[in-house]
C-alpha positions as CSV (number, residue, x, y, z in Angstrom):
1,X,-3.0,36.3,-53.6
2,X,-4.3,33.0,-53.6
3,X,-0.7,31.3,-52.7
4,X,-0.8,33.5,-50.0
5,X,-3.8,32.9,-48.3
6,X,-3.4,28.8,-49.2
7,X,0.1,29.4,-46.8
8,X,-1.5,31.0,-44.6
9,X,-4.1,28.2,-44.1
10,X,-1.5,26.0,-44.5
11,X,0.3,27.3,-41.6
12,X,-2.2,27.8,-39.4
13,X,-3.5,23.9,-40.2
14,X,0.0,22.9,-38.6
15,X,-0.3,25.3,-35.7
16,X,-3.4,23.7,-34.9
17,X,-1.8,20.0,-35.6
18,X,1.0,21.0,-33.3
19,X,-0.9,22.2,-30.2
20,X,-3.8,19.5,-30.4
21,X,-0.7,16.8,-30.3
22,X,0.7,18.8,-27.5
23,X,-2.3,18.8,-25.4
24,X,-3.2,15.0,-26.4
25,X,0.4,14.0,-24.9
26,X,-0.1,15.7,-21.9
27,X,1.1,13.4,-19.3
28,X,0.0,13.0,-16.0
29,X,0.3,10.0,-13.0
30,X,1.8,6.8,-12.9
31,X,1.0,2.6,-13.3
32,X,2.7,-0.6,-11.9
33,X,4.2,-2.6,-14.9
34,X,2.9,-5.3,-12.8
35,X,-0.4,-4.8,-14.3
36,X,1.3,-5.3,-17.3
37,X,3.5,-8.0,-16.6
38,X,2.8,-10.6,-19.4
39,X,2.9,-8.0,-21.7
40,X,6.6,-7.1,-20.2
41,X,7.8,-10.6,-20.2
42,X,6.9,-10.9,-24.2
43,X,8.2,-7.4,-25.2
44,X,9.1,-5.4,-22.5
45,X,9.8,-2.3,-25.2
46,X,6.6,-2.1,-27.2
47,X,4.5,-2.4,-24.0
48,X,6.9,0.5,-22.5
49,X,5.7,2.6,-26.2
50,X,2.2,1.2,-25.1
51,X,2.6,2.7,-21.3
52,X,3.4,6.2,-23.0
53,X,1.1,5.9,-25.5
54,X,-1.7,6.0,-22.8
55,X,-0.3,9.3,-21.4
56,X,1.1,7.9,-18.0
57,X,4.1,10.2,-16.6
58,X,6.2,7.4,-14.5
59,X,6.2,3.8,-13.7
60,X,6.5,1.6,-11.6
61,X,9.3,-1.4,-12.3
62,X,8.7,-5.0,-10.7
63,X,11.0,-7.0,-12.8
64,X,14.8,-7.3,-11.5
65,X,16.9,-10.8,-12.5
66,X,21.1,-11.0,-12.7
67,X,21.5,-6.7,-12.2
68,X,18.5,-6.1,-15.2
69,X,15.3,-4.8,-15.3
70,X,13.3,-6.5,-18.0
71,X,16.6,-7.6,-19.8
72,X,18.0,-4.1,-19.6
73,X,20.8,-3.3,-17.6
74,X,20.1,0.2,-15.8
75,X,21.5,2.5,-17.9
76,X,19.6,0.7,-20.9
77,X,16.7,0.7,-19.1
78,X,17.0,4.2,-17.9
79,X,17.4,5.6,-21.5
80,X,15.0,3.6,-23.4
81,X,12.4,5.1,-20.8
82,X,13.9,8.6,-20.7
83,X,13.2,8.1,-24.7
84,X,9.6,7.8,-24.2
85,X,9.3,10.8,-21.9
86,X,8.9,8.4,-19.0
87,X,10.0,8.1,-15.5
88,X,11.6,5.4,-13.7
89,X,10.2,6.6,-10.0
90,X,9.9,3.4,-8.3
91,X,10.5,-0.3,-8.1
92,X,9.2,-3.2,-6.3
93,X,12.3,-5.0,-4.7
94,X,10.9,-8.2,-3.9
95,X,13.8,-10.5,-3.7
96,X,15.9,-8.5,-1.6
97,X,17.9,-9.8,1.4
98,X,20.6,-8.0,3.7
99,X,23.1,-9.7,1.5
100,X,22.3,-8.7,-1.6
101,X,20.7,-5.0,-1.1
102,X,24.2,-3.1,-1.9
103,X,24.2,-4.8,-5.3
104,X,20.0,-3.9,-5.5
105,X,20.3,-0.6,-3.9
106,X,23.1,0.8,-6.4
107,X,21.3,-1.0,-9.7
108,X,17.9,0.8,-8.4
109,X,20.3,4.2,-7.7
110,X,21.7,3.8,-11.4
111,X,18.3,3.5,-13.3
112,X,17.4,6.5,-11.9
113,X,14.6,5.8,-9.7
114,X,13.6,7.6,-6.2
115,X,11.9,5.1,-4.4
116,X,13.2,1.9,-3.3
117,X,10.3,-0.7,-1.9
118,X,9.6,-4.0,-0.2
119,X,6.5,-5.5,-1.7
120,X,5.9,-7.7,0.7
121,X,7.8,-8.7,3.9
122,X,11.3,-10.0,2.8
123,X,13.6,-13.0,3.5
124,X,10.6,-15.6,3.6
125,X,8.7,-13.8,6.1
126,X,5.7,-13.2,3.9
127,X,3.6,-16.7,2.8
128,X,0.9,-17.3,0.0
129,X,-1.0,-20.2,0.1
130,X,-1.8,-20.6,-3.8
131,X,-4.8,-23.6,-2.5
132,X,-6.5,-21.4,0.0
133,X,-5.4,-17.9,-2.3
134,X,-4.2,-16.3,0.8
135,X,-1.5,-13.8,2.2
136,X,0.4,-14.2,5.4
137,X,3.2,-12.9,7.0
138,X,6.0,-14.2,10.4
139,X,4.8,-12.9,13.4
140,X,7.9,-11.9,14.1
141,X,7.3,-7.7,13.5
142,X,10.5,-6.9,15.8
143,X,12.7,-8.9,13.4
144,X,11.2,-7.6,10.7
145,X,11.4,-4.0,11.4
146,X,15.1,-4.5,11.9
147,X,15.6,-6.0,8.5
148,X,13.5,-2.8,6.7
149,X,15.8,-0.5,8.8
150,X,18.8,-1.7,7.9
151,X,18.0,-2.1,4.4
152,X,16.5,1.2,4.3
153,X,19.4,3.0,5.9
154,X,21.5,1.6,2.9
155,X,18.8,3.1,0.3
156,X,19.2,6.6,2.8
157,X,23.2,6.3,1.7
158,X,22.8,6.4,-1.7
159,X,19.8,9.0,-2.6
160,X,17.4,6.5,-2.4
161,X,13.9,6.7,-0.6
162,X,12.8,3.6,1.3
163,X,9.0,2.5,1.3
164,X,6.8,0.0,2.7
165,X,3.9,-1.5,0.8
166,X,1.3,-3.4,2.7
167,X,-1.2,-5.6,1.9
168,X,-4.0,-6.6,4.2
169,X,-2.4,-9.2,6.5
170,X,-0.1,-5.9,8.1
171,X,-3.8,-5.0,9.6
172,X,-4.8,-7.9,11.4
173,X,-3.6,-8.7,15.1
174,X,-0.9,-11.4,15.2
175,X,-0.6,-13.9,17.6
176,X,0.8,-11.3,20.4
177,X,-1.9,-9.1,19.4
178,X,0.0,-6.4,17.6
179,X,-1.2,-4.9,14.4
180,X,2.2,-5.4,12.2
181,X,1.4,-2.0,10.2
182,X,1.1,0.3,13.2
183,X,4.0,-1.5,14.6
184,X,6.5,-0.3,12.1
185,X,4.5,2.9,12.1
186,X,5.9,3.6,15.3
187,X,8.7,2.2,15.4
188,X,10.7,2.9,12.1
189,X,12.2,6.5,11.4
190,X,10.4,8.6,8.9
191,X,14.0,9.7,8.2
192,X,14.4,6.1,6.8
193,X,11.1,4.1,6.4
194,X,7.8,5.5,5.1
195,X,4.8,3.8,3.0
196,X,3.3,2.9,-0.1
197,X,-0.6,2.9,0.8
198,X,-2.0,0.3,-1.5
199,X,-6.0,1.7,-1.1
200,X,-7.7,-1.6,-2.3
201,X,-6.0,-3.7,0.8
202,X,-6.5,-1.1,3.2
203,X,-10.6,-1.8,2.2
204,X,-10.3,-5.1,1.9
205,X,-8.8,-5.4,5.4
206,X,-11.8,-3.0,6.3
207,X,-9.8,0.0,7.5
208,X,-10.4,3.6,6.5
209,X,-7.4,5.2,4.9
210,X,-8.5,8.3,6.3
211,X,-8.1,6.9,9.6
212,X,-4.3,6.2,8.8
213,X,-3.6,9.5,7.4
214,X,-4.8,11.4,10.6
215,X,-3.1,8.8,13.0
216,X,0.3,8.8,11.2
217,X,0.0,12.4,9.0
218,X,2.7,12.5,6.2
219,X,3.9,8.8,6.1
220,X,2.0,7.6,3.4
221,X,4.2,9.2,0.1
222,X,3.2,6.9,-2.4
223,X,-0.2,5.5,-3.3
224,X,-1.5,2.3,-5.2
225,X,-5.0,3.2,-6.5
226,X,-7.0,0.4,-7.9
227,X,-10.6,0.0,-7.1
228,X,-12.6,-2.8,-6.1
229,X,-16.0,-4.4,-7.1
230,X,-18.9,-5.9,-5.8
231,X,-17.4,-8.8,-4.9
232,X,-14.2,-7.7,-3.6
233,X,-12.3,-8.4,-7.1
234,X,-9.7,-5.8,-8.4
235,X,-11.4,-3.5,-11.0
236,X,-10.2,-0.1,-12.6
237,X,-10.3,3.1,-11.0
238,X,-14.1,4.3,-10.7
239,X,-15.6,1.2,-11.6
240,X,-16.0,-0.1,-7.8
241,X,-17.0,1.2,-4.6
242,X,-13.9,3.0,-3.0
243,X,-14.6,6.4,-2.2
244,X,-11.3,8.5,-3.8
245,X,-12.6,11.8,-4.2
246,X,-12.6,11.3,-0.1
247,X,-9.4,9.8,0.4
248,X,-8.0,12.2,-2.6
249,X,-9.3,15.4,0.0
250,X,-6.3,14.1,2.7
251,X,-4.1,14.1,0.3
252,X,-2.1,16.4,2.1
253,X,-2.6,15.3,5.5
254,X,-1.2,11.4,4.0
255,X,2.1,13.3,2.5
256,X,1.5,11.3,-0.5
257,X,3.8,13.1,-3.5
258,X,3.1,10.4,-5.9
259,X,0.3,7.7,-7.0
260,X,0.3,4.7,-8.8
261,X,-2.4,2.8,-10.9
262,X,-2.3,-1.1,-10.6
263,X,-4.5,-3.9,-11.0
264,X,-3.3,-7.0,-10.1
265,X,-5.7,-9.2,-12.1
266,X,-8.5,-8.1,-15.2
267,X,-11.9,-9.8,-15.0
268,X,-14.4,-11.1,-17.4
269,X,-12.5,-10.4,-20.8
270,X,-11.4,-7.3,-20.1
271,X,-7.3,-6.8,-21.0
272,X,-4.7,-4.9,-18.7
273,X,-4.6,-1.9,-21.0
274,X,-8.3,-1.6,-21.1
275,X,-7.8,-1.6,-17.5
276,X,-5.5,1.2,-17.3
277,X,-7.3,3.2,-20.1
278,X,-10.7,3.2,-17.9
279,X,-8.4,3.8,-15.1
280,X,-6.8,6.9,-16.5
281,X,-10.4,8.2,-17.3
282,X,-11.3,7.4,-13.4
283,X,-8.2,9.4,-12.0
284,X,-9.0,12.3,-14.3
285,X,-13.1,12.2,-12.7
286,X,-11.8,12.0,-9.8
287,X,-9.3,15.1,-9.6
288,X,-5.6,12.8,-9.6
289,X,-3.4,15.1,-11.8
């Protein structure tokens, strides 16, 4: 009798063990591994264990040298993630050119991620001045549209979605008084181009998000969430003054699918994954599943 009821405890004990460790992997959202990108460049698979360890559900890859990603060639890359329970759903394509985006469009294609982006304006239209810390871009939008489409329409070919991520330079009028966001707002195809909002540079460049949703409704499919503080710095999600429950509301309206957690820089001690721990706890608060 008493061997019994010990099995029966004993059972229930790993029932319990089971479906608490179920619940506590429960995975929801995604991060930039640019946040951890030091991390990466040390040991690009424990920080990966790290990543699912935190109970993120896809990432976002910045690192692409000689056909790799983080030393991995796609396929590598593409398993060792699929062994964490991750998902490769998008990569930063900063060095790409109209040269060399076959060769970048079919690595992207065969380490299984959907979305294809340009960080930045590419082919040495974008500028940072590291003295005076800041971001420009050519004024040249019309050229610059024409490189995104044609790139993009070589993303279309093979699967691939092609986005857009802006900063907050894309806001301010250029020298022929154009805004360079609503530019190629208007002017690329939603067939072939659509957006990555990043929320903190849309604030910092003093525009409502809101505002960009209802103007261009279902454009936005991607979002970079990342909050900012009193003085304009990059904090974690919930620690700053960025309204998301608001922006979260047009979610909808903004066509976003997916969203991303970044932080470009930690402040006052604190480490990137204390960052994205706080983070995850803000996205929770504020209704991101």
């Amino acid at each position: 009798m008493k061997k019994v009821l010990f099995f029966r405890l004993l059972s229930l004990a790993i029932l319990l063990s089971v479906s608490l460790s179920g619940f506590s992997q429960k995975k929801s959202g995604g991060m930039t591994l640019y946040t951890v990108r030091n991390e990466m460049g040390k040991d690009p698979k424990a920080t990966l264990k790290q990543v699912a360890d935190l109970g993120f559900k896809y990432i976002e890859a910045v690192d692409y040298k000689d056909g790799k990603f983080y030393g991995m060639t796609p396929d590598e890359f593409k398993s060792y993630l699929k062994s964490l329970g991750l998902t490769p759903i998008s990569v930063h394509m900063g060095s790409m050119t109209l040269d060399n985006a076959d060769k970048l469009v079919a690595d992207v294609k065969a380490a299984g991620f959907k979305y294809f982006i340009a960080p930045v304006p590419p082919m040495g239209m974008f500028k940072y001045d590291p003295k005076a810390k800041s971001l420009t871009m050519d004024p040249d939008v019309e050229k610059l549209a024409n490189i995104l489409n044609t790139i993009a329409h070589k993303a279309k070919d093979a699967g691939l979605e092609f986005l857009y991520h802006n900063h907050n330079f894309e806001f301010e009028k250029n020298k022929d008084g154009i805004v360079p966001i609503d530019y190629l707002l208007e002017k690329l195809d939603p067939k072939y181009v659509n957006f990555q909002m990043d929320l903190y540079w849309v604030t910092k460049a003093g525009v409502d998000p809101v505002d960009y949703f209802k103007k261009y409704p279902g454009r936005f499919k991607m979002w970079h969430v990342k909050d900012m503080d009193s003085q304009e710095r990059f904090a974690p999600v919930g620690q700053g003054k960025i309204d998301f429950k608001r922006i979260l509301a047009h979610k909808k309206l903004s066509g976003m699918k997916y969203y991303i957690v970044e932080q470009d820089q930690t402040f006052d001690g604190m480490k990137p994954f204390e960052a994205l721990k706080i983070s995850k706890e803000g996205l929770q608060k504020f209704g991101f599943n």
